[in-house]
C-alpha positions in Angstrom: 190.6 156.3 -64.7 194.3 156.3 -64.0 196.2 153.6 -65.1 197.7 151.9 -61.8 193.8 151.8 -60.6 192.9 149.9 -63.5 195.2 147.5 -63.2 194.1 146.3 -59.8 190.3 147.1 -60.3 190.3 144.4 -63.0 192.8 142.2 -61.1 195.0 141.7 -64.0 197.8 143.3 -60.6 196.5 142.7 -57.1 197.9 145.8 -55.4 197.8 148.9 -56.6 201.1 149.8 -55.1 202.8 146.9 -57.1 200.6 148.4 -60.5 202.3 151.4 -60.1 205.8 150.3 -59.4 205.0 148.0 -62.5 204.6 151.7 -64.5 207.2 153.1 -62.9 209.9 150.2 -64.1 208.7 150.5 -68.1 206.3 147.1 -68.0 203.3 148.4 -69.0 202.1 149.9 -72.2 198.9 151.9 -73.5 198.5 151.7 -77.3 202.3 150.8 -77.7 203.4 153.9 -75.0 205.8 153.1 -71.7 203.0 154.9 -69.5 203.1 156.4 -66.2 200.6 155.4 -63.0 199.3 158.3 -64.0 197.9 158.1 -67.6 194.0 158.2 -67.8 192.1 155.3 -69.5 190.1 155.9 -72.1 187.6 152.6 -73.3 189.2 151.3 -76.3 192.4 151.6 -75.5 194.9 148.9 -75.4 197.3 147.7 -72.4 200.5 145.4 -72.2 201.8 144.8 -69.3 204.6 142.7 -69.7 205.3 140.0 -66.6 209.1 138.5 -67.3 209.0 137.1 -70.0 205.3 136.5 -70.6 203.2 139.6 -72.4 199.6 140.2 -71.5 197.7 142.6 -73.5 194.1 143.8 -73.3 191.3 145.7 -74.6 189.6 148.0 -72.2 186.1 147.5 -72.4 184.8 149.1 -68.8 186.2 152.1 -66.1 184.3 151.0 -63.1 185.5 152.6 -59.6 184.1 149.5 -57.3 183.9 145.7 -59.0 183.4 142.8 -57.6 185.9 139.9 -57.9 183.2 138.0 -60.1 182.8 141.0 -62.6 186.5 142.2 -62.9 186.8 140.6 -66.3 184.0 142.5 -67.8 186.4 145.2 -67.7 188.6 144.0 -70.6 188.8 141.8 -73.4 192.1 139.5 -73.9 194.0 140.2 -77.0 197.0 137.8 -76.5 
């Protein structure tokens, strides 16, 4: 699953257009790598997106292409 879609299927970013503009300005991160919108999603693998001056990272844990609001966390596990 690309990275952008990820980001708002587990509502960590509401809009997928502000996911990938998030990518696109060097705040987010897959296992310590600036990633494009682009970069496919493995399970395991971790993501920082970085908000100001707060840093959220994450385990992903699920790649699901429809989730409902109430199961979007299953999707990854908070690491800081």
């Amino acid at each position: 699953m690309r990275l952008d879609k990820f980001l708002k299927n587990a509502r960590i970013i509401k809009r997928r257009p502000v996911a990938k503009e998030a990518c696109e300005k060097g705040r987010v991160f897959v296992n310590d790598r600036e990633s494009k919108p682009g970069t496919e999603l493995v399970i395991g693998d971790v993501v920082e997106v970085h908000f100001g001056n707060r840093i959220f990272k994450v385990r992903v844990t699920g790649l699901e292409e429809h989730v409902k609001k109430e199961e979007a966390e299953n999707l990854y596990e908070i690491i800081e």
